[in-house]
C-alpha positions as CSV (number, residue, x, y, z in Angstrom):
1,X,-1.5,10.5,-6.6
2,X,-2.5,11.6,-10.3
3,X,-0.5,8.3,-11.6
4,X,-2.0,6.1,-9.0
5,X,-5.5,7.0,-10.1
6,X,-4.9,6.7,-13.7
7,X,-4.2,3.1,-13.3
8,X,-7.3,2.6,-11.4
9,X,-6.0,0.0,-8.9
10,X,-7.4,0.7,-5.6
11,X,-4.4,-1.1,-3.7
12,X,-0.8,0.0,-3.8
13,X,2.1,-1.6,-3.0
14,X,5.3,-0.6,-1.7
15,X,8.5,-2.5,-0.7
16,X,10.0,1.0,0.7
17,X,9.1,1.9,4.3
18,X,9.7,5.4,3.4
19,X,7.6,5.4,0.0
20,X,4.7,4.2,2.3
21,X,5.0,6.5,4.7
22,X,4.5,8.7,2.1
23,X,1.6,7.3,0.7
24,X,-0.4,7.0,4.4
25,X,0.6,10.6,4.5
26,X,-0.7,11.9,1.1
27,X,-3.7,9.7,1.7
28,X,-4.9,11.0,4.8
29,X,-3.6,15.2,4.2
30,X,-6.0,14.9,0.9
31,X,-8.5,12.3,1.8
32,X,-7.7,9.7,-0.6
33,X,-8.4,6.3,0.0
34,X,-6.7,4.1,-1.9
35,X,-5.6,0.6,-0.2
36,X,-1.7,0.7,1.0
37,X,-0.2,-2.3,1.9
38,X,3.6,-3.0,2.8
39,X,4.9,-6.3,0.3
40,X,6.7,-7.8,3.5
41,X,3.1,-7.9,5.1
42,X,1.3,-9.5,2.1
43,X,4.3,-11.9,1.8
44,X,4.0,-12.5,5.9
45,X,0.0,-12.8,5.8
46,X,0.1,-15.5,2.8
47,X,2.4,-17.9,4.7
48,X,0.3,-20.8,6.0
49,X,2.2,-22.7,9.0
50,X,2.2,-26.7,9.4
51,X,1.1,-27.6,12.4
């Protein structure tokens, strides 16, 4: 948490399901709030479909 913070980013982002896990955990034990998002759902979300 120490390292996130330092950076200053207020997103993180993790290709490990495990790693995230973590981080949701951590987050909400020591009411932290930085944004956590999964690369497979920011990959997923920027895809625009042709009609």
């Amino acid at each position: 948490m120490e390292q996130v913070e330092t950076t200053g980013a207020n997103t993180i982002l993790s290709i490990c399901s495990n790693c995230r896990q973590s981080f949701n955990y951590s987050a909400s034990h020591h009411d932290w709030d930085p944004q956590i998002e999964s690369l497979l759902e920011l990959v997923a979300n920027g895809i625009v479909e042709d009609d």
